[in-house]
C-alpha positions as CSV (number, residue, x, y, z in Angstrom):
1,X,-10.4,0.0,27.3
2,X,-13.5,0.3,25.3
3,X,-14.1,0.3,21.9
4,X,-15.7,3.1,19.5
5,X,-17.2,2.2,16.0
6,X,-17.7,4.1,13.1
7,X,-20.3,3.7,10.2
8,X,-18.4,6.3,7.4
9,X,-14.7,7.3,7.0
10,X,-15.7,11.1,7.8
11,X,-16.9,9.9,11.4
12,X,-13.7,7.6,11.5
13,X,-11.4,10.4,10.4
14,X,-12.5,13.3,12.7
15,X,-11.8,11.2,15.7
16,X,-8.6,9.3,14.2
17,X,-6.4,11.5,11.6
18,X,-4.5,13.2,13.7
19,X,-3.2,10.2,15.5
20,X,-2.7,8.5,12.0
21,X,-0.8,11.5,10.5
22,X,2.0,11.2,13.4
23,X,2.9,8.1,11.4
24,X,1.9,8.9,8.1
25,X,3.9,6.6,6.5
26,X,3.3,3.9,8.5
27,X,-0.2,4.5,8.4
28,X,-0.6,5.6,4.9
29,X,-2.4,2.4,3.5
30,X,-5.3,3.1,5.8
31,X,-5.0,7.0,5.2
32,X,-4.7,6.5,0.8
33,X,-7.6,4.0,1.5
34,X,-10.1,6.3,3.4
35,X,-9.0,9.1,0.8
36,X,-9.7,6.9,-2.2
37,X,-13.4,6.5,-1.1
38,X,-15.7,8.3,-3.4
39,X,-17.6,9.9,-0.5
40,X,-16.5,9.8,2.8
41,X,-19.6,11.1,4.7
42,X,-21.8,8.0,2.9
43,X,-21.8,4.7,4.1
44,X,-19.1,2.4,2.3
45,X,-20.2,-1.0,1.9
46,X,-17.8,-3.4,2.7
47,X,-16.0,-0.6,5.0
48,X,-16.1,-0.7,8.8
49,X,-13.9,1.7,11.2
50,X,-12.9,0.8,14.5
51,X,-11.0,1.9,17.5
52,X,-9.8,1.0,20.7
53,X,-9.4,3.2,22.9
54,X,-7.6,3.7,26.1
55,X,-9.1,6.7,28.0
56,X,-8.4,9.2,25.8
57,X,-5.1,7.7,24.2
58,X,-6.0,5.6,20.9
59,X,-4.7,2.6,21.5
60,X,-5.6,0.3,18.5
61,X,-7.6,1.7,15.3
62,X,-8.5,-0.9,12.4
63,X,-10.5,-0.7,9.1
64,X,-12.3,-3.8,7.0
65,X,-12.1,-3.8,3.5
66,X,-14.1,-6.2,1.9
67,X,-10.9,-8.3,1.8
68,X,-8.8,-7.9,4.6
69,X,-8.7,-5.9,7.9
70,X,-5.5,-3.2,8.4
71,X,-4.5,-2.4,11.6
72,X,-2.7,0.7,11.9
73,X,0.4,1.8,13.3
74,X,-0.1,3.5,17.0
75,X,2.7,4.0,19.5
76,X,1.8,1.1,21.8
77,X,0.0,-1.5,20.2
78,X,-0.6,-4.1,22.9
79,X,-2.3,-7.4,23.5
80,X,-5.1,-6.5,25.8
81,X,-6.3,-3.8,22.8
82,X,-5.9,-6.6,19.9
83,X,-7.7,-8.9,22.3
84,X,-10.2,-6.8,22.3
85,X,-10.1,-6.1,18.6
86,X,-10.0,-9.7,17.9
87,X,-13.1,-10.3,20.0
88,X,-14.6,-7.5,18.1
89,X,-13.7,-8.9,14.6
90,X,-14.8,-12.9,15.4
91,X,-18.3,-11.5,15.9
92,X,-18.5,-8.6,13.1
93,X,-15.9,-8.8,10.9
94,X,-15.0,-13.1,10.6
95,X,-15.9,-12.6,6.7
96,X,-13.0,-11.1,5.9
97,X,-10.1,-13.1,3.7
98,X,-7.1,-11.9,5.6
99,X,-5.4,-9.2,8.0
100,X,-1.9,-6.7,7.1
101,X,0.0,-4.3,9.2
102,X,2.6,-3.6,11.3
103,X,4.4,-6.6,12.1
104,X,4.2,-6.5,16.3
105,X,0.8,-6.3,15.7
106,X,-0.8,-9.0,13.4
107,X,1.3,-11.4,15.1
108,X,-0.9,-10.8,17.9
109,X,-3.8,-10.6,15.7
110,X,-2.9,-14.1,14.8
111,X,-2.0,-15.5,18.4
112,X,-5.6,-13.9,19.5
113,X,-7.8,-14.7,16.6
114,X,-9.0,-18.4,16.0
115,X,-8.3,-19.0,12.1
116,X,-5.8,-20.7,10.7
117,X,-3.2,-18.6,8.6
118,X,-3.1,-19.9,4.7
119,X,0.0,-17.7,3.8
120,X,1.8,-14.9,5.2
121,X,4.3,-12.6,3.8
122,X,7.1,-10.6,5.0
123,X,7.0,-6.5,3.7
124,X,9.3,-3.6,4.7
125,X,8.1,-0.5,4.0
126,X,10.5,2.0,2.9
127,X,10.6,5.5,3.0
128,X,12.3,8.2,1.0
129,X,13.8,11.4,2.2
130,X,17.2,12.1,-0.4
131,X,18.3,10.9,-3.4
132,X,21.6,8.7,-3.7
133,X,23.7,9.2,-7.3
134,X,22.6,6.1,-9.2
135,X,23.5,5.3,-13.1
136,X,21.4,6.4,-16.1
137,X,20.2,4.1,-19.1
138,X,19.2,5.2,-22.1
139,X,15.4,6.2,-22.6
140,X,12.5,8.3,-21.2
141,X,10.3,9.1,-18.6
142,X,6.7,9.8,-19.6
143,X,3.5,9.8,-17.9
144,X,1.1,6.4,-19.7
145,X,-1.5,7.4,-22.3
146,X,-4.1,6.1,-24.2
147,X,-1.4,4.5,-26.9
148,X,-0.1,2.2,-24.1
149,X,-3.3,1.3,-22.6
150,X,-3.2,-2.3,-23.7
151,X,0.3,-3.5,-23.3
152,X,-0.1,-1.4,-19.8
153,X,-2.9,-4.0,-18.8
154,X,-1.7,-7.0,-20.2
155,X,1.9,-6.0,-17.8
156,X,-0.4,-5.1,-15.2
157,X,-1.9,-8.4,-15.3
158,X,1.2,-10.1,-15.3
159,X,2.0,-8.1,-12.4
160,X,-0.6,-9.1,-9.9
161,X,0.5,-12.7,-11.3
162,X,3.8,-12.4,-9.9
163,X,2.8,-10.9,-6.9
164,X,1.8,-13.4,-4.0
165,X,0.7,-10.4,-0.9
166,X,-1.7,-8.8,-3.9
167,X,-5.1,-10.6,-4.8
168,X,-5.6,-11.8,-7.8
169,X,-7.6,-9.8,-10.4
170,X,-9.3,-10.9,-13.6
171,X,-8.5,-8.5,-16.7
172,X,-11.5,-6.9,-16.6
173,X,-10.6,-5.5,-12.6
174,X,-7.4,-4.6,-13.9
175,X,-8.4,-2.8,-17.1
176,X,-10.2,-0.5,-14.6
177,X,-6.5,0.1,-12.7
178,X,-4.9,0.6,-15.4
179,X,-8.0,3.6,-16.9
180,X,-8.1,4.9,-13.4
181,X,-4.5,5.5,-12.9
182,X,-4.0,7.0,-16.5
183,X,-7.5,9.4,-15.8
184,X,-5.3,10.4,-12.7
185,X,-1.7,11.0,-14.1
186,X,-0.9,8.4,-11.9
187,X,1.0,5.8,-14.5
188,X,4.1,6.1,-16.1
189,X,6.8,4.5,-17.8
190,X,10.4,4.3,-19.3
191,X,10.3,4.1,-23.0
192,X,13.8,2.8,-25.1
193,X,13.9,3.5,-28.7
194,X,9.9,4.3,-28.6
195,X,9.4,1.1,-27.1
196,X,7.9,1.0,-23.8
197,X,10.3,-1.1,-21.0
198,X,8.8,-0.6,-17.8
199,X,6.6,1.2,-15.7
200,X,5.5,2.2,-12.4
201,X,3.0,3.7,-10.5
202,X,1.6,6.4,-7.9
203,X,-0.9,4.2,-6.1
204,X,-1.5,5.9,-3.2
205,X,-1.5,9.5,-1.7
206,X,-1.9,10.9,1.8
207,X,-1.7,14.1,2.8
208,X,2.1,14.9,2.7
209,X,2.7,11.7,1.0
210,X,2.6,9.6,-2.0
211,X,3.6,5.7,-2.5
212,X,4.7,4.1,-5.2
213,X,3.6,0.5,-6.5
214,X,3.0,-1.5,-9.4
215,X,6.9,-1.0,-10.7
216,X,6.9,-3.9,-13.2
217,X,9.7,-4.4,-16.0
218,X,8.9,-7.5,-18.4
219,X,11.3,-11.0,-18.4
220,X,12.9,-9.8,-21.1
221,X,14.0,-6.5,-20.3
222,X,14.9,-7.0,-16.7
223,X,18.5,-6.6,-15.4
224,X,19.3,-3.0,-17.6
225,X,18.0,-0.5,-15.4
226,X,14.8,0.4,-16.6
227,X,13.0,0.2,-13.1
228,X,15.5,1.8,-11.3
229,X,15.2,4.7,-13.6
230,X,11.7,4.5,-14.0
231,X,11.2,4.4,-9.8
232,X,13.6,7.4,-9.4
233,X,12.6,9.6,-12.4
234,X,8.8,8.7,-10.6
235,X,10.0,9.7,-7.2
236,X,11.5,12.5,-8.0
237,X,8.4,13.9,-9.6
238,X,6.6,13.1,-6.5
239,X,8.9,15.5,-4.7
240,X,8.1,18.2,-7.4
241,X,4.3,17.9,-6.8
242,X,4.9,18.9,-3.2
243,X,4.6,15.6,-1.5
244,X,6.9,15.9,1.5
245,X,7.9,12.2,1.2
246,X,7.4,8.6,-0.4
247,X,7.3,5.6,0.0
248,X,6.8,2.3,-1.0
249,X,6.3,-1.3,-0.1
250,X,8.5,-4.6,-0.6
251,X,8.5,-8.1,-0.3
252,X,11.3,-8.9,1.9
253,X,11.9,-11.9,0.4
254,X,12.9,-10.5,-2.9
255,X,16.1,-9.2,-2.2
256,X,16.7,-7.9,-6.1
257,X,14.1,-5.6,-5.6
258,X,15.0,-4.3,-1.8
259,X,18.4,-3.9,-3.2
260,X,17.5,-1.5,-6.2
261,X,15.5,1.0,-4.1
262,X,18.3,1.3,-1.7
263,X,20.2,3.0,-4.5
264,X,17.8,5.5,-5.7
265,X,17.8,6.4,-1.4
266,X,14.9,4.6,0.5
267,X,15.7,3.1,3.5
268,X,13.6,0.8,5.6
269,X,11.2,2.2,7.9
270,X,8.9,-0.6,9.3
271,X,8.2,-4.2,8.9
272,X,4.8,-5.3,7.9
273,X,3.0,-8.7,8.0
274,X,0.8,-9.6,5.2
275,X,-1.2,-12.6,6.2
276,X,-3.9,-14.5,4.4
277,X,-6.2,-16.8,6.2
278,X,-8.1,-19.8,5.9
């Protein structure tokens, strides 16, 4: 096994899309990631791009963000090519805060790499291929604009509170988000009696797919259906814009939540490890 590094996500790309793409799903955090880059043939600071390879056969690929390393999904990750990547990340790559992907595989990350783990969190990722019948509530689906900005921040905030896998960000790095996603008709929301109940979000895209995130619904609104609504109004415009799929991300622990996109029609496709480390 030897392994190949790359300085820019072009370089990265040509020798490692088409492997990613025959588990786009499962791959697309790295995939949305590398297409989120402003310029992929420039060098990215705080963005390395490794893999391992087996002859030919890609074996292990990884990228570093300037928080935490992703592995991505291949068809046989084993331990002799996170060994290797481990080895690899000790002497480049020890700065970063944490490591998430496919479950089989940061467990071994962990068992291999000398730090000690902080927290770690349980995700399934879902996937989306038909629609189930689910109830309807009262209200709208609209895309955000510049008259929700603000309460669309101050939830967003709230948000990446409540979230323990997700960083924390100050207002100021989620005021950005929140003007990014609205730039990109990328946010929307379920409004009641003009009064805007929850939203959610397209926060990634890959080439066939989009993901959705960010589905937030304040205290006092919760149990009436809004997200539900919000999520499968969202997906369903995913499927208009030509995506061939979506999908999104859970904490397994919140069974409230796994529950509620079952009825709209996503059913679990992998499980993910989300671990922070000391």
């Amino acid at each position: 096994m030897l392994i190949e590094t790359y300085l820019t996500v072009a370089q990265y790309l040509k020798a490692t899309k088409t492997a990613l793409l025959q588990k786009e799903l499962e791959n697309n955090l790295i995939l949305g990631i590398c297409n989120q880059l402003f310029d992929q043939r420039e060098l990215n600071e705080g963005y390395r791009f490794l893999n391992v390879l087996e002859g030919d056969k890609l074996a292990v690929s990884a990228i570093s963000t300037p928080l935490k390393i992703i592995l991505a999904s291949t068809e046989d990750i084993g331990e002799e090519g996170i060994r290797l990547l481990t080895g690899y990340v000790a002497a480049y790559w020890d700065r970063q805060k944490g490591v998430v992907g496919p479950l089989s595989g940061v467990e071994l990350f962990t068992k291999f790499f000398h730090r000690n783990i902080n927290q770690q969190t349980r995700l399934c990722l879902y996937g989306l291929s038909a629609f189930k019948q689910t109830s309807t509530v009262g209200g709208k689906f609209v895309p955000a604009t510049e008259i929700y900005r603000q309460q669309l921040v101050e939830w967003s905030v709230q948000f990446y509170n409540e979230i323990r896998s997700l960083p924390q960000k100050n207002e100021a790095a989620v005021q950005k988000i929140v003007n990014t996603l609205i730039e990109t008709s990328s946010l929307f929301c379920w409004v009641r009696h003009e009064k805007l109940v929850s939203m959610a979000a397209i926060i990634r895209r890959t080439d066939h797919i989009a993901i959705v995130g960010m589905v937030y619904t304040p205290q006092e609104e919760r149990g009436n259906g809004y997200a539900l609504n919000c999520v499968k109004k969202l997906s369903e415009y995913i499927f208009r814009q030509g995506y061939t799929s979506c999908g999104l991300f859970t904490d397994k622990d919140y069974p409230i939540s796994n529950k509620m996109y079952q009825k709209i029609g996503y059913e679990p496709v992998s499980d993910f490890l989300d671990v922070e480390l000391c």
